[in-house]
Structure formats: structure tokens, C-alpha cells
N, C-alpha and C positions, 0 to 999 in steps of 0.2 A: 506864090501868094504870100504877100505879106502880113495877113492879120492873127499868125500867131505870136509875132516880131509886136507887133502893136499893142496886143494885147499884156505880151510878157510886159513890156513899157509902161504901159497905162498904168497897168495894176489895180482895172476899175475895182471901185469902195462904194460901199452903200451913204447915201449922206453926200455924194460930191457930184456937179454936175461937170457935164464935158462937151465940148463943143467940136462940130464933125462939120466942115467948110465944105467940102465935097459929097454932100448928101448920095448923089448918083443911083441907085439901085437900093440903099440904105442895108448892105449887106454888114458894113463895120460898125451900126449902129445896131444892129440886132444882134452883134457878137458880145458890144458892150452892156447893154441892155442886160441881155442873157449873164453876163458875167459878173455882176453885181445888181441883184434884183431892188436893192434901195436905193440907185442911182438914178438920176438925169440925164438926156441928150439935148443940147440944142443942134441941129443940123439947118444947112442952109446951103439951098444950091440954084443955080443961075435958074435953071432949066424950069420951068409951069410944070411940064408933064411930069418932071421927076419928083416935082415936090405933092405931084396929085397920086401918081402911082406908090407915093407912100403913107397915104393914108388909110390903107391898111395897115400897116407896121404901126402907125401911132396908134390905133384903136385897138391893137395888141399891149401897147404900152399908154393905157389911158394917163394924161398927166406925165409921162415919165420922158415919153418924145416929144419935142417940139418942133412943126418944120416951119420953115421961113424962107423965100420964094428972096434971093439976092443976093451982089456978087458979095 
């Protein structure tokens, strides 16, 4: 798994948004999330279902997730 390698990378920061092209499961934006709690996601994924089955994760992250439904 790569999202300790991403994380080490990112270095999410409270105050900066980030954008996540592969929304999928929304497993890398709840590491981010989690990893800097004044941060932003914007994610965006091809897929209707994935971007419906992550509205849960946003309503965990009121304002802080955004999902957007394209490629």
C-alpha cells in the first residue's frame, strides 16, 4: 500500500487544500483528512456510485471534503 509513501509526501498542513483525481473508495482522502484536521480535499472521480458512496466521508468532513462527479 502506498499511502504512507503519500502521506510522508504530502505532509498534509492545516490551511492548504489538496486535490485527490482518483476519489475511488475515498480511502486517501480520509488519511488526509485525518492527517491535518484544518485541511481541505477536493476529490473527483469518473465513477456516480463512488462519488455517492462517499457521502458519508464528506458529512464526516462537513466543508472540508468536496466531491465532484468527472474525469
Amino acid at each position: 500500500m502506498l499511502l504512507p509513501e503519500v502521506l510522508h509526501a504530502l505532509q498534509p498542513r492545516d490551511g492548504e487544500t489538496y486535490i485527490d483525481g482518483t476519489f475511488g473508495a475515498g480511502g486517501y482522502c480520509a488519511a488526509i483528512l485525518a492527517a491535518a484536521p484544518g485541511c481541505c480535499v477536493l476529490a473527483i472521480d469518473r465513477d456516480p456510485e463512488a462519488i455517492a458512496a462517499g457521502k458519508p466521508l464528506a458529512e464526516q468532513y462537513p466543508g472540508r471534503l468536496i466531491l465532484r462527479q468527472g474525469p
